[in-house]
C-alpha positions as CSV (number, residue, x, y, z in Angstrom):
1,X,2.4,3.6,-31.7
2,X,5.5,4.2,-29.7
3,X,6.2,1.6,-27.2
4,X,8.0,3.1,-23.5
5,X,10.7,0.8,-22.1
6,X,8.8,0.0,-18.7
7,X,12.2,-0.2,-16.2
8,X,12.3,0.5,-12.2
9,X,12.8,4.0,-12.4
10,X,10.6,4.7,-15.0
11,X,7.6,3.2,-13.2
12,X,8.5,4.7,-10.0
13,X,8.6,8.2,-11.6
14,X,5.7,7.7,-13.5
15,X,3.4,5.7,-10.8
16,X,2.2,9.0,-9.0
17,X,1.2,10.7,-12.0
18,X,-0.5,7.4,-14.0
19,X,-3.6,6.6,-15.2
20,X,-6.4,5.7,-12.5
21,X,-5.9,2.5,-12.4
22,X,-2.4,2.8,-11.1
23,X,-3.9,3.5,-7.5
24,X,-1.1,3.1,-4.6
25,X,2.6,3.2,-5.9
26,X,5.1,1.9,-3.3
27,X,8.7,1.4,-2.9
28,X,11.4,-0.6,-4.5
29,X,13.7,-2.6,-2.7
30,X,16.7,-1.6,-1.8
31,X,19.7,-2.7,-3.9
32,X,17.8,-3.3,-7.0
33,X,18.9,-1.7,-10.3
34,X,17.0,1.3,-11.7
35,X,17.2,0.0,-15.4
36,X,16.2,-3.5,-14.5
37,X,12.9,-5.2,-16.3
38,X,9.7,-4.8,-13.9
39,X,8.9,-8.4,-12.1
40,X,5.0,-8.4,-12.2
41,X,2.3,-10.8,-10.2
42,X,-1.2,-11.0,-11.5
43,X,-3.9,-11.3,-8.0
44,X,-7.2,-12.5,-10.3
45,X,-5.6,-14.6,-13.3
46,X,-9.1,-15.1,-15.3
47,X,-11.8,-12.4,-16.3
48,X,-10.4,-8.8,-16.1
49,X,-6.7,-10.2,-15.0
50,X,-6.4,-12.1,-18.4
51,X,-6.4,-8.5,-20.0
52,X,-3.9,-6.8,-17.8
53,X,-1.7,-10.0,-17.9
54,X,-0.5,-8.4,-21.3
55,X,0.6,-4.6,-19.5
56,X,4.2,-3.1,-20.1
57,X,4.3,-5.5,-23.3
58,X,7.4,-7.8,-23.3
59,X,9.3,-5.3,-21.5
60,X,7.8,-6.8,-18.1
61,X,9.0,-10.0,-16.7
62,X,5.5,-12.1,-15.4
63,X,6.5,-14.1,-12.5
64,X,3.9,-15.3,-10.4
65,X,-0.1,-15.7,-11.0
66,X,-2.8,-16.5,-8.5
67,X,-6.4,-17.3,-8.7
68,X,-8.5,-20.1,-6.6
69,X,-10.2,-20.7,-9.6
70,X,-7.7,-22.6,-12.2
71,X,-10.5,-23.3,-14.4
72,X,-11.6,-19.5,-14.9
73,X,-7.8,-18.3,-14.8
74,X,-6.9,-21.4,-17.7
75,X,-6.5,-19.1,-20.8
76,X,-4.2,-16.8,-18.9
77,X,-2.4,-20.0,-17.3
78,X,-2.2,-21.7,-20.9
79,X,-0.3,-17.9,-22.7
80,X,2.1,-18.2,-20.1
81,X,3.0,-21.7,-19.3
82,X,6.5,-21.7,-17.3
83,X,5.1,-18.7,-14.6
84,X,4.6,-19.8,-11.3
85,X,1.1,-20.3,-10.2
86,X,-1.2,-20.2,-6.8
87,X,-4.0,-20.7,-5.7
88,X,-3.5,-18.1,-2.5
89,X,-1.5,-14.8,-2.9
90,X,-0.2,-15.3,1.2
91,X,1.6,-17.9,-0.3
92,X,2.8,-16.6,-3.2
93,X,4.1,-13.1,-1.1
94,X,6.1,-15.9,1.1
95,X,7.5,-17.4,-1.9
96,X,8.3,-15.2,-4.4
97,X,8.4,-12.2,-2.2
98,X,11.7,-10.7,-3.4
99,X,10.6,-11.6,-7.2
100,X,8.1,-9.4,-7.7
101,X,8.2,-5.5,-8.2
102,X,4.3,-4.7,-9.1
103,X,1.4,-6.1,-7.9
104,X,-1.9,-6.2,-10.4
105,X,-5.0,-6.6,-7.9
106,X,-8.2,-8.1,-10.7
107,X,-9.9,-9.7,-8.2
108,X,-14.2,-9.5,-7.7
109,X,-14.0,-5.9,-6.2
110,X,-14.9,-6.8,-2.4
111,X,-11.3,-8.5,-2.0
112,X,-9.7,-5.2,-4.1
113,X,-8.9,-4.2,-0.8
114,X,-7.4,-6.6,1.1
115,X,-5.0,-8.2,-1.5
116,X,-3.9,-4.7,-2.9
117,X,-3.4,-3.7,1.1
118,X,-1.1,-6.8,1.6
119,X,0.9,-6.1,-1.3
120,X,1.8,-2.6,-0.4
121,X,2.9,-4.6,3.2
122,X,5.2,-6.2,1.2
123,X,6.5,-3.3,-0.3
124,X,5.4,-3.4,-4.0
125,X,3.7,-1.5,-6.8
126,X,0.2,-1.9,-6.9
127,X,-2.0,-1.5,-10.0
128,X,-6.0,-2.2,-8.9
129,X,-8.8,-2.6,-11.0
130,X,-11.6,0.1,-9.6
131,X,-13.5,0.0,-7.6
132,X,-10.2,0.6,-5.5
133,X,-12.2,0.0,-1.8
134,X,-15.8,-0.9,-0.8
135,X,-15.3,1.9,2.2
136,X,-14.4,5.5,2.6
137,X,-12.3,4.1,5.8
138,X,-10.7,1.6,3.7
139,X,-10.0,4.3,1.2
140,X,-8.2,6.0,4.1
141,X,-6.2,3.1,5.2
142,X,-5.2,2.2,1.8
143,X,-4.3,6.4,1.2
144,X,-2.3,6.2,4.0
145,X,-0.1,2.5,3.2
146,X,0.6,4.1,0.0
147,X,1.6,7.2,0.3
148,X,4.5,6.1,2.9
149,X,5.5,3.8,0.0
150,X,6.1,6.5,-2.7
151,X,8.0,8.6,-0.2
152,X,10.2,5.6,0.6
153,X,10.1,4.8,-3.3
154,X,11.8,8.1,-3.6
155,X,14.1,7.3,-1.2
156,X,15.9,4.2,-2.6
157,X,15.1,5.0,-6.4
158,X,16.3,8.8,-6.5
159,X,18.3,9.3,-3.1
160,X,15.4,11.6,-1.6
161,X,16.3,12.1,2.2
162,X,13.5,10.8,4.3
163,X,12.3,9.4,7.2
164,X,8.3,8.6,8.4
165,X,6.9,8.1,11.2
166,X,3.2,6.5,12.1
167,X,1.8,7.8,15.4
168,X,-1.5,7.0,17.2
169,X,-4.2,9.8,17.5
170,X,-2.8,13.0,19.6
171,X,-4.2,15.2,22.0
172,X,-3.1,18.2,23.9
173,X,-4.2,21.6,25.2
174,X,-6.3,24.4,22.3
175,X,-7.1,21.2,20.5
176,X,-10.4,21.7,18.8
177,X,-13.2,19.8,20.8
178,X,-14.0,17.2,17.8
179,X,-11.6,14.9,19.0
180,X,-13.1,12.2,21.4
181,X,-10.7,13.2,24.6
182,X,-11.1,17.5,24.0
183,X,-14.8,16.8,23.0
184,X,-15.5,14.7,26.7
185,X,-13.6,16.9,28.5
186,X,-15.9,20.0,27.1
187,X,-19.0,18.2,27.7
188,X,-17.9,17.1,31.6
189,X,-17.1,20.6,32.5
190,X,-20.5,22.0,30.9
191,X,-22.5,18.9,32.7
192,X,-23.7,17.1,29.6
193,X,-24.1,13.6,28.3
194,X,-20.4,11.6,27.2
195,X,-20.7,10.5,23.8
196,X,-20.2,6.8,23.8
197,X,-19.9,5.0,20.4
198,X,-21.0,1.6,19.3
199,X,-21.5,-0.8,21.9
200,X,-18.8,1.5,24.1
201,X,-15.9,-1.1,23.7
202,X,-14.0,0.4,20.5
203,X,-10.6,0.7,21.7
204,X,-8.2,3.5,20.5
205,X,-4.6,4.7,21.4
206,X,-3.8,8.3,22.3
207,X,-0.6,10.2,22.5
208,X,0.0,13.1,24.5
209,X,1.4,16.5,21.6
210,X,4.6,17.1,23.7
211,X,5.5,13.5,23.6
212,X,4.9,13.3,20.2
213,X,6.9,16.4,19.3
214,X,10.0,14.9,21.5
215,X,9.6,11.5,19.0
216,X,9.9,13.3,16.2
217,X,13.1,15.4,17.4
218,X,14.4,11.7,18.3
219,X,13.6,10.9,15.1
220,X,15.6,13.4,13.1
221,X,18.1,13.1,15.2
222,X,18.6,9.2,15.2
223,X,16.3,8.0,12.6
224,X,17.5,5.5,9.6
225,X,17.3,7.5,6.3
226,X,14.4,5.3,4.4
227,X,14.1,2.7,7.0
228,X,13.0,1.3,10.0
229,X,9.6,3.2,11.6
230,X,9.7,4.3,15.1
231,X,6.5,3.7,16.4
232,X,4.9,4.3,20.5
């Protein structure tokens, strides 16, 4: 079989194309070199995560494992003896945050989430074990995280000019009455019932369209190529 050289720029290029299990690619840091060896951390040391301990072969540095259970994550523990071990990944992101370029989440699936979520905060590659979420709305959030990291992996691996942005919901005149302000306002004016959802205290934030469109013309005009967001 013939083995692939697993560097920076070939996972980047390869992470939005990849098998299933490589769910949410995200950036690299800045400064870093393309051809460098991939820094992984292993979220779920024991069970599943003492298979995918082994991916990218010896071409991938292992730097950091975490599991509550020490016990359960032993065999993984005892084929690597000099990486860095912890029993909470919070702690391990504060640590060895600058260390690590990919992420693999093998956790029980109901923290997939969470931990993969955090470690796309932190700007890394994330490889999950499926079930990716519990949720369709988690799903959603998850979408969302990741795919502003592969733009801004883009940026800082192959120079691609780009800038995002993360508003709050809009609303605006012609907007189709789905939306919770258009769909009210329809509904007062034709004397019927105001949806109310939940127990009626769900708060949400709203942005006017105009003012968005004027944030985004300040954006392109002053915005940070790859960097800093602007946000309301």
């Amino acid at each position: 079989m013939m083995r692939v050289k697993a560097t920076r720029r070939s996972f980047v290029k390869g992470g939005a194309a990849g098998a299933a299990g490589l769910a949410v690619p995200a950036y690299l840091q800045a400064g870093a070199s393309p051809n460098e060896k991939v820094s992984l951390a292993l979220i779920g040391a024991g069970g599943r995560g003492g298979a995918l301990v082994g991916m990218g072969g010896p071409e991938v540095n292992r730097v950091a494992f975490c599991d509550p259970d020490q016990q359960y994550a032993g065999k993984t523990f005892e084929r690597y003896p000099k990486v860095r071990r912890f029993t909470d990944y919070r702690k391990m992101f504060d640590a060895m945050e600058r260390e690590i370029d990919v992420v693999a989440v093998a956790t029980p699936d109901h923290h997939h989430y969470p931990a993969s979520m955090m470690a796309l905060g932190r700007g890394k590659h994330v490889y999950c074990e499926k079930p990716l979420t519990y949720t369709i709305e988690q799903a959603r959030r998850l979408a969302k995280a990741a795919s502003d990291h592969l733009v801004r992996g883009h940026h800082h691996t192959f120079g691609l000019p780009v800038i995002t942005t993360n508003c709050s919901n809009n609303y605006g005149p012609r907007q189709f009455p789905e939306k919770l302000i258009p769909l009210c306002i329809h509904r007062a004016l034709a004397g019927e019932p105001l949806p109310i959802y939940g127990d009626g205290r769900q708060v949400r934030d709203w942005l006017y369209v105009s003012d968005h469109c004027t944030a985004i013309r300040r954006v392109l005009d002053a915005g940070r190529l790859g960097g800093g967001r602007f946000r309301r």
